[in-house]
C-alpha positions in Angstrom: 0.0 0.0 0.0 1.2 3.6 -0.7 1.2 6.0 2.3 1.6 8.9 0.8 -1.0 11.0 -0.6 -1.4 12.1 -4.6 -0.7 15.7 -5.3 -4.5 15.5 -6.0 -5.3 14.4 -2.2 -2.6 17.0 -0.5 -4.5 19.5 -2.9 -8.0 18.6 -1.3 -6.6 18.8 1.9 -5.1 22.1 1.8 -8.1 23.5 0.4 -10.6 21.5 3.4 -8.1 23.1 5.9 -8.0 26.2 4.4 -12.0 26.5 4.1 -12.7 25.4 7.7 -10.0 28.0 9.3 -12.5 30.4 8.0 -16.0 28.4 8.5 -15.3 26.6 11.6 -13.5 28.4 14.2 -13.1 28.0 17.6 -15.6 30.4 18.4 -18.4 28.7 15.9 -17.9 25.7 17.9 -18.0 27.2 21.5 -21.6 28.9 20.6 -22.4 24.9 20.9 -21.1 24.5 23.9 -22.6 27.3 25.2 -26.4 26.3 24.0 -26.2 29.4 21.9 -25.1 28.0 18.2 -28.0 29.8 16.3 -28.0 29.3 12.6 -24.1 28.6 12.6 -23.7 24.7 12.5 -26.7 25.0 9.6 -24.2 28.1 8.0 -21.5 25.8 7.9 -22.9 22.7 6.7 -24.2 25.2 3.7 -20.7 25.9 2.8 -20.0 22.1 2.9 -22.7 21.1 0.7 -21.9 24.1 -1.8 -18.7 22.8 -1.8 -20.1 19.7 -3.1 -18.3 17.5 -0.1 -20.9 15.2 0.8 -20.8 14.0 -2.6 -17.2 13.1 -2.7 -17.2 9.4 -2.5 -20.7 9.1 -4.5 -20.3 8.1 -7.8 -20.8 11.1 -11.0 -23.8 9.1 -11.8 -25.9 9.5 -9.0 -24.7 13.8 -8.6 -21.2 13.3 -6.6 -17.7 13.8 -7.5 -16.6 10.2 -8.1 -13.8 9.9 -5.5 -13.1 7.3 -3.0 -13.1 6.3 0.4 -9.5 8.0 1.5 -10.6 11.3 -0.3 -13.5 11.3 2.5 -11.6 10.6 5.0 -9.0 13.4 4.8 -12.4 15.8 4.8 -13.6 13.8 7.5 -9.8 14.2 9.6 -10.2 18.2 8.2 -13.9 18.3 10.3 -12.2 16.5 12.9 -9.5 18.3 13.6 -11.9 21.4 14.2 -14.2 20.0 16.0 -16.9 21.2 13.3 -20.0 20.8 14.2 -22.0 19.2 11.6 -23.3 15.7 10.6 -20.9 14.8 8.2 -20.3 11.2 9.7 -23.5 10.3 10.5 -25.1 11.5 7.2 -22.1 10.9 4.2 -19.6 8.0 6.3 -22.5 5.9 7.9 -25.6 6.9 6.0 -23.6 7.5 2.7 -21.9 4.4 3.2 -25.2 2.0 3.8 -26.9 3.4 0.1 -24.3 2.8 -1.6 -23.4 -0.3 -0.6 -27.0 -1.2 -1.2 -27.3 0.2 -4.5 -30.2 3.1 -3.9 -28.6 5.3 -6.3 -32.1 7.7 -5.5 -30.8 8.3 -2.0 -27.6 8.7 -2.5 -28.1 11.2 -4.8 -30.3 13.8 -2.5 -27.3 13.3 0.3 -24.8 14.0 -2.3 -26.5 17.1 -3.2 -27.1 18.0 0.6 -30.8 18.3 0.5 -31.1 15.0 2.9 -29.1 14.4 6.2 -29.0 10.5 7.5 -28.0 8.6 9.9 -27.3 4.7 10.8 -29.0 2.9 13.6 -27.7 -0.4 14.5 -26.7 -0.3 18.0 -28.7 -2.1 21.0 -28.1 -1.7 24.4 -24.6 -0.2 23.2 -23.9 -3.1 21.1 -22.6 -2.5 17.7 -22.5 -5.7 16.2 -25.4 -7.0 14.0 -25.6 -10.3 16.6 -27.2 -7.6 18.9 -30.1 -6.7 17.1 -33.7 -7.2 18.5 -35.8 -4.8 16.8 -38.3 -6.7 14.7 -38.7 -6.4 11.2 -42.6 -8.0 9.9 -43.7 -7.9 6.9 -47.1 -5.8 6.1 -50.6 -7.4 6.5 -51.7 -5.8 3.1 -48.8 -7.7 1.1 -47.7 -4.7 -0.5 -43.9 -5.3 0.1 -43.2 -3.3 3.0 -42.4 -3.7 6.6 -43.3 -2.8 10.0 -40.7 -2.1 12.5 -40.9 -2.0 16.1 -38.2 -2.1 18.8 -35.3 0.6 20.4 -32.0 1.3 18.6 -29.1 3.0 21.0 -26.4 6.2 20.5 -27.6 6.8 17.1 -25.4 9.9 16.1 -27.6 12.8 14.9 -30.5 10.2 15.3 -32.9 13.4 16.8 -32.5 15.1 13.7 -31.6 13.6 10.3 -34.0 13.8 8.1 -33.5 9.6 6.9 -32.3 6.7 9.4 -31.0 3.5 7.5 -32.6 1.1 10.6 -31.9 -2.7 11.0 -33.9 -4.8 12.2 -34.6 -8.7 12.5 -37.0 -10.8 10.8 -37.5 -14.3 10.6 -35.5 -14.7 7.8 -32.8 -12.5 9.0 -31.5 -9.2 9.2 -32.6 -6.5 6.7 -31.8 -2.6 6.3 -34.4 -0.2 6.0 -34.6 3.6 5.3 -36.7 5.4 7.7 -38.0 9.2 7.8 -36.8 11.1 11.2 -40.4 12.1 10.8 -42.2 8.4 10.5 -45.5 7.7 12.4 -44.6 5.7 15.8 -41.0 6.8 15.7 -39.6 9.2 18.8 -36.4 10.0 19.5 -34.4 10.4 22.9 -31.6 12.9 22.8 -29.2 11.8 25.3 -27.0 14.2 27.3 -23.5 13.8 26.2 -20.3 14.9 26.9 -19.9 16.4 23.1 -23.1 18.6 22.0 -21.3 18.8 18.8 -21.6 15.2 18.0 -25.5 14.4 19.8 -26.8 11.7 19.8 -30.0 9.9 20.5 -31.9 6.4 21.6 -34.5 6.0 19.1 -37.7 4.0 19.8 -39.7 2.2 17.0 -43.2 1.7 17.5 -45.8 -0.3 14.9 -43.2 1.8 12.0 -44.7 1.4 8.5 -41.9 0.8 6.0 -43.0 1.2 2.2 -41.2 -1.5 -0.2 -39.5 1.1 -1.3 -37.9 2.1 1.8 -36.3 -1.3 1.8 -32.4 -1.0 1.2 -31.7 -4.8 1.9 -34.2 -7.0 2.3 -34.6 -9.7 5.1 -32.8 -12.5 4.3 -30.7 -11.4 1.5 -27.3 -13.4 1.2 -25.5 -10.3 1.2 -26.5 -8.5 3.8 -23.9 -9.9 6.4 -21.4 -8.5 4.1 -23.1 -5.2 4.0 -23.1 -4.9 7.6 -19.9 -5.5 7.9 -18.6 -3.1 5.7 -21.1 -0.2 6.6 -19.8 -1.0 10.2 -16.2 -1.3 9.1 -16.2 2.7 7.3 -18.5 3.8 10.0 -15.7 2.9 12.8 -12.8 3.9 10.8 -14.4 7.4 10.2 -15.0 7.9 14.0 -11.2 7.0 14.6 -10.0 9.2 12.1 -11.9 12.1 13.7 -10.6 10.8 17.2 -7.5 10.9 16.1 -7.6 14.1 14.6 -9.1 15.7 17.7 -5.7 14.5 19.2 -3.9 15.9 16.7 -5.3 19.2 17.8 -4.7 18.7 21.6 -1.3 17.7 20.8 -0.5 21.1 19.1 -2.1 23.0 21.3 0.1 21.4 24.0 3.3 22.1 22.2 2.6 25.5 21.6 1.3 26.0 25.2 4.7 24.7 26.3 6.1 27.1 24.4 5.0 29.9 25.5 4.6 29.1 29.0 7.3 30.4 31.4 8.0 28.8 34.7 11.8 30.0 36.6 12.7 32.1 33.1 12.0 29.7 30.4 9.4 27.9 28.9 8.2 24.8 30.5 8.5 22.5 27.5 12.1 22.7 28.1 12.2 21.1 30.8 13.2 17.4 30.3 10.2 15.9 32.0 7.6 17.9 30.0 9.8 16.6 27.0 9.7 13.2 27.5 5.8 13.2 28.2 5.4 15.5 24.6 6.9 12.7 22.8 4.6 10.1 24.4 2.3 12.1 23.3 3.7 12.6 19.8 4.0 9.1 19.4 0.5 7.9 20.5 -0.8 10.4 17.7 1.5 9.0 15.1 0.7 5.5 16.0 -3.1 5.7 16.1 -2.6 7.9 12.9 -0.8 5.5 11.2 -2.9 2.9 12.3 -6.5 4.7 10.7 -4.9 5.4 7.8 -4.3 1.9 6.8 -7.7 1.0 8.0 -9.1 3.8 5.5 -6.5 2.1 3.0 -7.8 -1.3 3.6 -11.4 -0.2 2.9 -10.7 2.0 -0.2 -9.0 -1.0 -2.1 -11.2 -3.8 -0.5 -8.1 -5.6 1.2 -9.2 -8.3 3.4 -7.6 -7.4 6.3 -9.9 -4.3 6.5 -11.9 -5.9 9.8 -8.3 -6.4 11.5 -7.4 -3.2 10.3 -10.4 -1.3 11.7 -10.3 -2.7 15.1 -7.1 -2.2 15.8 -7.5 1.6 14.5 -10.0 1.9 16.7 -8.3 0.7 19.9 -5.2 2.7 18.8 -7.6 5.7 18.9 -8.9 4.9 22.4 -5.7 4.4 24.0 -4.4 7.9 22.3 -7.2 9.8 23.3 -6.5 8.2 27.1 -3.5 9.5 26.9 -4.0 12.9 25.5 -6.9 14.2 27.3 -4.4 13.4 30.4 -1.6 15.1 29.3 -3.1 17.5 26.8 -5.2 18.7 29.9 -2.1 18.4 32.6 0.6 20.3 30.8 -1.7 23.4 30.3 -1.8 23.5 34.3 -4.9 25.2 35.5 -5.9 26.9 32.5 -6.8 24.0 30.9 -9.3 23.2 33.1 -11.4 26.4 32.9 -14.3 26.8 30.4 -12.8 30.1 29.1 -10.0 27.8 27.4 -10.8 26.1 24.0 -8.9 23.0 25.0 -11.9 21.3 26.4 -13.8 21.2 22.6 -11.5 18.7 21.4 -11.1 16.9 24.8 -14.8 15.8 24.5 -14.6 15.2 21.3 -12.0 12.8 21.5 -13.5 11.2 24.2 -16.8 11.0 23.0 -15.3 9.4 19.6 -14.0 6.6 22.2 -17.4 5.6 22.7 -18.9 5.3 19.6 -18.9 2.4 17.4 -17.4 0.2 20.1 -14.6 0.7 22.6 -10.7 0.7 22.4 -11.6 -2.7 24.9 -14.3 -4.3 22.4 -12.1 -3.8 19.4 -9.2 -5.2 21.0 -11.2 -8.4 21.7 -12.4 -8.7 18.5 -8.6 -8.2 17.1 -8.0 -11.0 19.2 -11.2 -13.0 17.4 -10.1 -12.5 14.1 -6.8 -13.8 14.7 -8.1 -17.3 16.0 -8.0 -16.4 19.6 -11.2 -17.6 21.1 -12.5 -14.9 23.5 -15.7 -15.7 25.4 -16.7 -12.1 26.6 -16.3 -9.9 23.1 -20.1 -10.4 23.2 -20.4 -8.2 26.4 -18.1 -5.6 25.8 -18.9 -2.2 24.7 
C-alpha cells in the first residue's frame, strides 16, 4: 500500500483546511457548547454542501464527485481536527456508506446534493454488532412489500435530527436494512445528554413503523446482507477514529505551543526534560493511532481483506491515544486548561466521545484477538 497522498489528495486537503479555518472556528464551535449556536452549525454545513463535499465518495452518476473512500476521509480528519459541528459522519460516512453499498442510487443522490441528512442505527443496548439486534422487522398485513418495525436502537449519532435513518432490524428470515423518515409515524427520538453537543446523539424507539417497499435498502434475508453490515460497520468505525485521532492531533499542538509559550523559573516549561519526555509520548500515540487509521481507511478503499483487522485495531489505537491525550493534553496546560474560558476542552470531549462510539478501544481489541483465531468468550459483552 502507498502511504503517501497524490498531489490531488494534499490539494484537497489544503483546500478542506483552508475552508474550515475560516468556517469553523473555535468560536463557531464554543456557541455549541454554550447552547447558543443559532444558525451557525446550519451556516457551515451550507458551505460544505456548496462545496459539493458530501458527494465526494458518491459516484458522477448519482450527482457526486466520483472519488473514494481516503478522499473522504481526509475531509472527515479536516472536520475532525476542528471539532466542526455538523453531521458529516453520520449523514455521508454511515448513512452514505449503507446506500451505496445497497445500490439506492435515488438516495444517495439527494445526500450528495445536501438536500437529505441520515444517519445509521444499529446499536442495541450499546452493542454494535449485527448479533445484537432485536428490533423486529414483519412484513405488512396488506402484502404490498413493505415492513413494520418495532423495537429501540441506541447512541444513534444525529438520530434526533436527520431527516432519513437506515434502521436494522430482525426478521424471521434475518436481518434486513431499511430507510426510515426522522419524521415516520410511531418513531420518537431520545436525545441523550452527552459529553460532546457537537456530536448528539440519541436512543431512538420504533413503534408499529410502517416501511413502504420502497424504503427497503436490503431486504430480510438477502445473502449479502452480512457483508453489508460489515462493511457499513467497518467505514462507520474507521471514520470515527480518524476524527478521534484528529481531535488529538489538535490537543497535541495545542500542547506544544502551550509549552512554548509558558514560562515557569525564566524559560518555557517545555524545556524542561520531564515535560519533553511526556510530549513525545504524546507525539508518538498520535503517530501510531494515525498511522494505524490510515491503513484502516487504506484497507477499505481498495477492498483488502484485512480491512476488519485493520479497523479494530485503529479503533483501539484511537482509544488508548485519546486516554492519553486528554491526560496530558489537559495536565501540561496546568490550570488553564481546566477552565471553560479555554478552548482546549472542545476537542477533549470530542475525542473522548469518539472513544465511545462504534465500540470501545476494549471491544475492538477483543475482536482483534477473534479474528486472529484467539477464542475470547466475553467480546459479546463488551462495549
Amino acid at each position: 500500500m502507498d502511504f503517501e497522498f497524490t498531489d490531488d489528495q494534499l490539494a484537497l486537503l489544503d483546500g478542506a483546511r483552508s475552508v474550515l479555518a475560516s468556517a469553523c472556528p473555535p468560536a463557531l464551535v464554543r456557541s455549541v457548547h454554550d447552547g447558543q449556536s443559532g444558525d451557525g452549525p446550519a451556516g457551515l454545513w451550507s458551505t460544505l454542501c456548496e462545496l459539493d463535499w458530501p458527494g465526494i465518495a458518491v459516484a458522477e452518476s448519482s450527482g457526486g464527485l466520483g472519488l473514494g473512500f481516503v478522499e473522504a476521509g481526509i475531509v472527515t480528519e479536516e472536520l475532525g481536527r476542528v471539532a466542526a459541528p455538523v453531521p458529516w459522519i453520520s449523514t455521508v460516512m454511515q448513512y452514505g456508506s449503507v446506500l451505496r453499498l445497497s445500490g439506492d442510487a435515488a438516495r444517495l443522490a439527494a445526500v450528495a446534493s445536501g438536500s437529505v441528512t441520515g444517519t445509521f442505527a444499529v446499536a442495541e443496548g450499546g452493542r454494535w454488532e449485527p448479533a445484537a439486534v432485536r428490533t423486529t422487522a414483519v412484513p405488512a398485513a396488506d402484502g404490498s412489500g413493505g415492513w413494520v418495525l418495532s423495537g429501540t436502537k441506541s447512541h444513534v449519532l444525529d438520530g434526533a435530527t436527520a431527516g432519513e435513518i437506515a434502521v436494522v432490524a430482525r426478521a424471521e428470515v434475518g436481518l434486513g436494512v431499511f430507510a426510515v423518515p426522522g419524521g415516520a409515524a410511531g418513531l420518537s427520538a431520545t436525545p441523550i445528554d452527552v459529553i460532546d453537543p457537537t456530536q448528539p446523539v440519541a436512543n431512538l424507539r420504533f413503534d408499529d413503523v410502517a416501511v413502504g417497499a420502497d424504503g427497503v435498502l436490503v431486504a430480510p434475508g438477502d445473502p449479502g446482507v452480512d457483508d453489508l453490515l460489515a462493511r457499513a460497520l467497518d467505514e462507520s468505525t474507521v471514520a470515527v477514529t480518524l476524527s478521534t485521532v484528529a481531535a488529538c492531533r489538535t490537543i497535541f499542538e495545542m500542547t506544544v505551543q502551550y509549552a512554548k509559550d509558558r514560562e515557569q523559573f525564566g524559560r518555557p516549561i517545555g524545556s524542561f526534560q520531564a515535560v519533553k519526555h511526556r510530549l513525545a509520548d504524546c507525539f508518538l500515540a498520535v503517530e501510531r493511532a494515525s498511522a494505524l487509521a490510515w491503513f484502516a481507511a487504506l484497507t477499505i478503499a481498495e477492498d483488502d481483506p484485512r480491512r476488519s483487522l485493520a479497523t479494530s485495531m485503529a479503533k483501539s489505537a484511537a482509544g488508548d491515544c485519546q486516554r492519553l491525550l486528554s491526560k496530558d493534553g489537559l495536565q501540561l496546560h496546568g490550570g488553564v486548561g481546566f477552565t471553560w474560558e479555554h478552548d482546549l476542552h472542545f476537542w477533549l470531549k470530542r475525542a473522548v466521545a469518539g472513544e465511545l462510539l462504534f465500540g470501545t478501544s476494549t471491544w475492538h481489541r477483543a475482536r482483534v484477538a477473534e479474528l486472529l483465531g484467539l477464542h475470547m468468550d466475553w467480546i459479546g459483552s463488551a462495549s
